[in-house]
Backbone as a ProteinNet text record, in pm:
[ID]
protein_1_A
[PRIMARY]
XXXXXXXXXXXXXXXXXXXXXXXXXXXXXXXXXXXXXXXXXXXXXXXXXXXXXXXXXXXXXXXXXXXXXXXXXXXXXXXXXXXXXXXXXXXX
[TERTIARY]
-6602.4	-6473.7	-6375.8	-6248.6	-6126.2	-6066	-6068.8	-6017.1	-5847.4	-5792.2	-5673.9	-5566.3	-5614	-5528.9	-5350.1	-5269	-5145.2	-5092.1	-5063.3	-5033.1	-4879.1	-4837	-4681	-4612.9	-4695.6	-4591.8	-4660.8	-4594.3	-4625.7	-4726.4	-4884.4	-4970.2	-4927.4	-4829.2	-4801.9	-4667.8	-4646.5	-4506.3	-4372.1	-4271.3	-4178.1	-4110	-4054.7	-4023.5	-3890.7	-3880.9	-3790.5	-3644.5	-3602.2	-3505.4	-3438.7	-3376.3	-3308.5	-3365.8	-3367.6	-3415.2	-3323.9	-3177.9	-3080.8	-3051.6	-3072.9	-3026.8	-2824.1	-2774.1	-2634.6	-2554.3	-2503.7	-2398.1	-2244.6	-2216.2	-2071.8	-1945.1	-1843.8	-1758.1	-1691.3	-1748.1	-1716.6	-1807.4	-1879.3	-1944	-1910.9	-1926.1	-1842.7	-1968.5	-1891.6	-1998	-2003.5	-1948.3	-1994.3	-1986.9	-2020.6	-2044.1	-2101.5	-2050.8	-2104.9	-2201.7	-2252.2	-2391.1	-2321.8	-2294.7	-2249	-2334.4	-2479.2	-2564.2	-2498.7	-2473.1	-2445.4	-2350.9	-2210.6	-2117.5	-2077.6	-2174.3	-2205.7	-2192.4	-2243.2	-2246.8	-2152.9	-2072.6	-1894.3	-1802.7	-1849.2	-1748.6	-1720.6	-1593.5	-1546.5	-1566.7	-1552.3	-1553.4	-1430.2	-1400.7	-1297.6	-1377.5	-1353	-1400.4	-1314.4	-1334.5	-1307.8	-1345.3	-1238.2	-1272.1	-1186.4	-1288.5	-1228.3	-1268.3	-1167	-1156.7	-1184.3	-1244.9	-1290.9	-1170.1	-1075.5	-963.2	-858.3	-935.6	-987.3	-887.2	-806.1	-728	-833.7	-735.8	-859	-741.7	-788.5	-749.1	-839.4	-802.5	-842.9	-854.9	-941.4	-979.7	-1022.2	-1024.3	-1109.2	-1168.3	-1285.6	-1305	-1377.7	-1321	-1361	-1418.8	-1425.7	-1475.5	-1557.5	-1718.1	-1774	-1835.3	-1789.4	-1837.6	-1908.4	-2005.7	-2058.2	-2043.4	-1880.8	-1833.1	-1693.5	-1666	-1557.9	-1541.8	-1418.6	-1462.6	-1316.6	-1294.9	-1184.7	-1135.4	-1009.6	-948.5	-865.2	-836.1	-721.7	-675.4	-576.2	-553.9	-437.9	-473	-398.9	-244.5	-185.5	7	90.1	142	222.8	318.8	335	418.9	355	168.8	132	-7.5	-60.2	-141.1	-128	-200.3	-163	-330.2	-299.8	-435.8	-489.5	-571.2	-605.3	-758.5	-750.1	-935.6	-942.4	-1049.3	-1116.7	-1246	-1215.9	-1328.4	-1485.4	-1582.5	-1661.1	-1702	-1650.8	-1666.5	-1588.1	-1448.8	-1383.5	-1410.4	-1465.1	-1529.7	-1578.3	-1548	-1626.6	-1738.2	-1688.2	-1776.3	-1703.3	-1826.8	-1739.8	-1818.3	-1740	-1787.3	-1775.3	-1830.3	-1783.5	-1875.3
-1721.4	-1774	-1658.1	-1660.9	-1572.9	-1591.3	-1446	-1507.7	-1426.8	-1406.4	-1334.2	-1396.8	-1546.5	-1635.4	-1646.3	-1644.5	-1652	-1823.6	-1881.4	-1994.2	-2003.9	-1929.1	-1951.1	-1880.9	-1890.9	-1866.8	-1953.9	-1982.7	-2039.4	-2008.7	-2097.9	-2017.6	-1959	-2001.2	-1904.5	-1869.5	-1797.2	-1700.8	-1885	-1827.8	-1879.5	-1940.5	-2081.6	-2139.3	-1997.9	-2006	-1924.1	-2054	-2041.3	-2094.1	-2118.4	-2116.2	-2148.7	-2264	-2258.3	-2360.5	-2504	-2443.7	-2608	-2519.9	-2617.3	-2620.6	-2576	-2500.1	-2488.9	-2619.7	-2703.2	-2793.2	-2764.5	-2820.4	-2758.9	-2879.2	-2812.1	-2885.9	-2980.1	-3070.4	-3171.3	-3285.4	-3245.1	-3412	-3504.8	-3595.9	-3698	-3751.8	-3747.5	-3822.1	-3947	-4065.4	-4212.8	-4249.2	-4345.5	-4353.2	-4533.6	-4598.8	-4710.4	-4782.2	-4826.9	-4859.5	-5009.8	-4958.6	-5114.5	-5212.2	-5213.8	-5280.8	-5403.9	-5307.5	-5373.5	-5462	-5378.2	-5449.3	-5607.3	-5584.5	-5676.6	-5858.7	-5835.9	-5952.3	-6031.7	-5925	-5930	-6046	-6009.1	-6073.2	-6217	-6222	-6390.4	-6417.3	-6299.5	-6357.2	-6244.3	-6323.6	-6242.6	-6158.1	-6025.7	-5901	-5791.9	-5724	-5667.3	-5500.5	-5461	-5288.3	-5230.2	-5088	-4969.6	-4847.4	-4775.5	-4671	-4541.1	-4417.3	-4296.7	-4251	-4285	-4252.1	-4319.4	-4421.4	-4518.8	-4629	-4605.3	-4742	-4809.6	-4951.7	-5097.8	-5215.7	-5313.8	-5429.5	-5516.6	-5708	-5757.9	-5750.5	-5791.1	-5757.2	-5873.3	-5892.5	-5978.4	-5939.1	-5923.5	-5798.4	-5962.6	-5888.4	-5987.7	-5870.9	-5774.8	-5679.7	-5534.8	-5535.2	-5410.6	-5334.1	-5197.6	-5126.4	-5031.3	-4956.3	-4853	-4719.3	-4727	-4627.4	-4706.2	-4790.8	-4853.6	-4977.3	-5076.4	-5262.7	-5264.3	-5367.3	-5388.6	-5543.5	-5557.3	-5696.8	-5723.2	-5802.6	-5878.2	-5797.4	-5732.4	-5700	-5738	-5811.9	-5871.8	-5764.6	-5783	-5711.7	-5756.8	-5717.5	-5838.8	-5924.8	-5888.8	-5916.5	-6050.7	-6035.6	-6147.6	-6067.9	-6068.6	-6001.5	-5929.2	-5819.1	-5731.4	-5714.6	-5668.7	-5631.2	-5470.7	-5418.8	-5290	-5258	-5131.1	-5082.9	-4968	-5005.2	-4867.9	-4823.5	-4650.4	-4576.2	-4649.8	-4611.7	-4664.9	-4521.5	-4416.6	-4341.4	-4351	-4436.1	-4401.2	-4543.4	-4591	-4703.8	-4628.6	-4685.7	-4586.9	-4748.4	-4864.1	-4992.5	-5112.9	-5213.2	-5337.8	-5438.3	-5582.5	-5675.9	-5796.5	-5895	-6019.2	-6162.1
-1793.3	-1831.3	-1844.7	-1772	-1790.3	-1894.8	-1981	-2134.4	-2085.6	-1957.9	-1989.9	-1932.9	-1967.7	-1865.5	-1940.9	-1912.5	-1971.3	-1974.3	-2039.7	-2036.8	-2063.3	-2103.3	-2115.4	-1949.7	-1842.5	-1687.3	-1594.8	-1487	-1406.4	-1348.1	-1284.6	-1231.9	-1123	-1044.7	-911.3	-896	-992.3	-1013.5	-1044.3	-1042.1	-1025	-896.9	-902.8	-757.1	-700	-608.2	-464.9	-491.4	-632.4	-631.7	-799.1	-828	-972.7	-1012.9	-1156.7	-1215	-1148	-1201.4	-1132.9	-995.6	-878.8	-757.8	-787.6	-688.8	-728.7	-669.8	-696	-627.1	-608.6	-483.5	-486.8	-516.5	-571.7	-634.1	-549.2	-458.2	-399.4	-433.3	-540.5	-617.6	-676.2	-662	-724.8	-846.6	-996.5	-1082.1	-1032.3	-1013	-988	-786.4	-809.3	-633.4	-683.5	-595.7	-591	-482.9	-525.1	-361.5	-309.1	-175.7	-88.9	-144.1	-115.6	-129.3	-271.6	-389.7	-506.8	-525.2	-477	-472.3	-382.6	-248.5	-133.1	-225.7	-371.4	-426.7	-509.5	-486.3	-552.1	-439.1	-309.4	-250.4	-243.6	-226.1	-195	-359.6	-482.3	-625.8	-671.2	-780.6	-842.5	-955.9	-921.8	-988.6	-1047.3	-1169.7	-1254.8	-1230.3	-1180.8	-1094	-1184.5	-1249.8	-1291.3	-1222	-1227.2	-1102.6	-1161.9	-1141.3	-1197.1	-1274	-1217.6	-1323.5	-1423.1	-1448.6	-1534.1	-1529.4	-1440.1	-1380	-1367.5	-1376.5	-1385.6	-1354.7	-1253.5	-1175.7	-1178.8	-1135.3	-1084.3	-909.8	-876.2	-727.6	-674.1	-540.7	-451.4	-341.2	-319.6	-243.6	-109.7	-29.2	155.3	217.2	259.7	301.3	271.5	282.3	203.5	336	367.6	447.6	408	473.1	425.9	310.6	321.1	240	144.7	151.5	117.4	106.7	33.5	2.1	5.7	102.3	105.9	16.6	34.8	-35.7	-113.5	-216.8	-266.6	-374.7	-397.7	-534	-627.5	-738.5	-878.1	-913.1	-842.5	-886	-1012.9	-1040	-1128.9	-1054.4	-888	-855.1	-737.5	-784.1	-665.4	-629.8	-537.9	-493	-344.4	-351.2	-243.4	-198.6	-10.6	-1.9	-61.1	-27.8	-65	-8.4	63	73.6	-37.9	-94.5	-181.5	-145.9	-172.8	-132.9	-258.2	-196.5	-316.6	-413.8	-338	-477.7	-556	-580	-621.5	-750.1	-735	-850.4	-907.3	-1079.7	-1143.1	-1222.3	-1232.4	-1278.1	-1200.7	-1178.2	-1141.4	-1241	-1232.8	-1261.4	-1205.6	-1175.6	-1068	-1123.2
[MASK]
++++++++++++++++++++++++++++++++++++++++++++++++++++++++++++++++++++++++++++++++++++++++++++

């Protein structure tokens, strides 16, 4: 039995990289998954935006990166596409 084993290091040195990976300042904290939103449409939904604007919506169109549709004015409704990073919650 090896009594000179060290238990406080890694058995095979340290990974070939920083503990946190570096990311670059083009991340976005929220991002919304088409998939999710896909169940919003043709319903009236409750969108707040990363910058914490918040509308009623009607969303007719969800593309890969973006949902398009109806948006609540005071003056009526207007159309509008939004990026989906730019959701920060929905509700429908």
């Amino acid at each position: 039995m090896d009594n000179n084993i060290n238990y406080n290091q890694a058995p095979f040195g340290w990974p070939p990289f920083d503990p946190l990976p570096p990311f670059g300042d083009f991340q976005q904290p929220y991002a919304v998954d088409p998939g999710s939103i896909r169940f919003c449409l043709f319903k009236l939904t409750y969108v707040e935006l990363i910058n914490r604007e918040s509308f009623l919506f009607f969303p007719v169109f969800v593309g890969p990166t973006s949902v398009a549709g109806w948006e609540r004015t005071r003056r009526g409704w207007s159309f509008l596409g939004i990026d989906l990073r730019e959701i920060r919650s929905f509700r429908c």
